[in-house]
Structure formats: structure tokens, C-alpha cells
N, C-alpha and C positions, 0 to 999 in steps of 0.2 A: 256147343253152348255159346263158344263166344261168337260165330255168326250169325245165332239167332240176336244175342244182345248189339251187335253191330247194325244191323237191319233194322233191329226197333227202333233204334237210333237215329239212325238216316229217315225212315218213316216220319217217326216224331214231327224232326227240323222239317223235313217238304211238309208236311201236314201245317205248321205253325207259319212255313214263309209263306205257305198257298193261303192261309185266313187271312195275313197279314193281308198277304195283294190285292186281297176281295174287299177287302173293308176302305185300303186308301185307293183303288180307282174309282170311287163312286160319281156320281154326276158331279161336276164341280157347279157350285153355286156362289151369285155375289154375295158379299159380306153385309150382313147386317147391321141396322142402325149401331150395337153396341159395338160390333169391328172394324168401324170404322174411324180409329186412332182417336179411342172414345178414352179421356184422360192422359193420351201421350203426347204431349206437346213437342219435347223435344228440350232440348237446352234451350234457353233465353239469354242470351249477351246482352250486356247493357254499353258492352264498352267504357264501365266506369272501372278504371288501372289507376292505382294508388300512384303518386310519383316515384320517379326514380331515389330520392334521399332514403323515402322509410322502406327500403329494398335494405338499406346498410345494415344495421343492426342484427339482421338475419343472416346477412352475408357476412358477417366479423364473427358472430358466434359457431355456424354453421365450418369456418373456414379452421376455426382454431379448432373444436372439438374433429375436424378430418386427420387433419397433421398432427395430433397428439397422440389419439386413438390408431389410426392406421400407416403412419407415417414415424410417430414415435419423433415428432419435431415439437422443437419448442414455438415455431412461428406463430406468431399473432398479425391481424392486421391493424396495425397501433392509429392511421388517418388517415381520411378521404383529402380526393382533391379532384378540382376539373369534373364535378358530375353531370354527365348533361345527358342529354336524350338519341339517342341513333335512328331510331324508328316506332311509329306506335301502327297496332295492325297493318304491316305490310305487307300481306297479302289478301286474299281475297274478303270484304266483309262477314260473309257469314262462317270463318274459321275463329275459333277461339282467339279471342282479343288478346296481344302482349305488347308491352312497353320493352321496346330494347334499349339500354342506357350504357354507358363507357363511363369508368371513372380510374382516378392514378389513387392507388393505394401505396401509403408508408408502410413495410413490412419490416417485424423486429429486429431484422436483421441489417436494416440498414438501405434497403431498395423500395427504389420507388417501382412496382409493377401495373400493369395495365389490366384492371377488372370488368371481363363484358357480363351483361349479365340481365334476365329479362326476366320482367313481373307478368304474372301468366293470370286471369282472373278464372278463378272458381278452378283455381291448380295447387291446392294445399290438400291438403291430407283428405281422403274422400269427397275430395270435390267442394270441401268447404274453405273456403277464404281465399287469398290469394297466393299465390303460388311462388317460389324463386329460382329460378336457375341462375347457376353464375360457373364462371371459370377464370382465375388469375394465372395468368397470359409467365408461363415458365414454372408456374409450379402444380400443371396438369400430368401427376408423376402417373398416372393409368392410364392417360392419354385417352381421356372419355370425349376430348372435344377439340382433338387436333385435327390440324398443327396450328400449333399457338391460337386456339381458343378460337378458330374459324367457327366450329360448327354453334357454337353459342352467340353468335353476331346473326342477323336479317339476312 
């Protein structure tokens, strides 16, 4: 009994892979009016990247709820300084536009550290707004962006 039920079985599947194969070899044909990338544009950059300043705010609250929450630190980053610009799309045009920026962050604790950190356009939460990465340069305690924050610079 169970080699009849193992045979049906095996039958079945070549039965079901052999329709399968008959229905996708068929003549291939061009794509019609509606297939051809009828409504899919693609992403559209405009290369408009907010400055590096309104990055901060996101990056002081973003920075305090990490080290409280999973670091169980009291750190804050208490003031900016030296904000300037590193790069804006530097590489090829049609890649997603970012502003890379450096700035010297006061940390509660008394240091002054080095914050790289880049505005991503249409890289915030589902694609809507703009986006932040950042990493302060000795307190990358997962090491998401070593060493010393290389991987977050141009």
C-alpha cells in the first residue's frame, strides 16, 4: 500500500512539473504597449539634501536614547562645533544623493569627539524624508562603523 501511495506521488509531481514546462516555454513575445515600464518610473532625485546643521538634532536625540537604552549611559551630546561639509554626492550621479558632514561634538562627559555623519535624501523611514546616519568617532561600542567611524565618511 505504501508503494502504491509513493508512486501516486511521484506521478502527481512529474505530472504538475511537465504542465508547468508546457505553459512557461511558450513562444516568447515582445512586451506590450502596457509592459513596457508603463507607470514605473524609477526613483526621481532631485539632489535637494537639507544642510548639515538640521542633521543635529536628530543626531543628539538619536545619540542619547542609543547610550541610555542599550548602553545604559548617561551620555548626552550637550554642543556642536566646527560643522562643515565633507562631501555631497560623491559618487556617481545617478546613486542616491547624500551630504557627508564632520562636526566636534561636547560630550556630557567632558570630551570633545569627532561626529561623521550623512543626510541621505528620501532615507527616512519608508522612503519618506530624509534620512541620517551618524557615528561618534570612540563611542561606536558594536563597532557598526569601524574603525573610528571610517565606514560613515565618503
Amino acid at each position: 500500500m505504501r508503494d502504491l501511495l509513493k508512486t501516486t506521488k511521484k506521478f502527481v509531481l512529474t505530472a504538475a512539473f511537465a504542465l508547468l514546462g508546457m505553459l512557461s516555454f511558450g513562444e516568447a513575445q515582445a512586451a506590450n504597449p502596457l509592459e513596457l515600464n508603463f507607470w514605473l518610473n524609477g526613483p526621481r532625485y532631485d539632489g535637494r539634501v537639507a544642510p548639515c546643521e538640521s542633521a543635529l538634532p536628530t543626531i543628539t536625540s538619536q545619540f542619547q536614547e542609543k547610550e541610555s537604552t542599550f548602553w545604559n549611559s548617561p551620555l548626552v551630546i550637550t554642543a556642536y562645533g566646527n560643522i562643515h561639509e565633507t562631501a555631497f554626492r560623491p559618487w556617481q550621479s545617478d546613486n542616491i544623493p547624500r551630504r557627508y558632514c564632520t562636526a566636534q561634538a561636547m560630550i556630557s562627559d567632558g570630551k570633545m569627539r569627532t561626529v561623521h555623519f550623512s543626510i541621505i535624501e528620501d532615507g527616512g523611514f519608508a522612503g519618506f524624508g530624509q534620512g541620517v546616519e551618524w557615528c561618534v568617532t570612540g563611542l561606536d561600542r558594536n563597532w557598526a562603523w569601524n574603525p573610528n567611524c571610517k565606514a560613515a565618511r565618503p
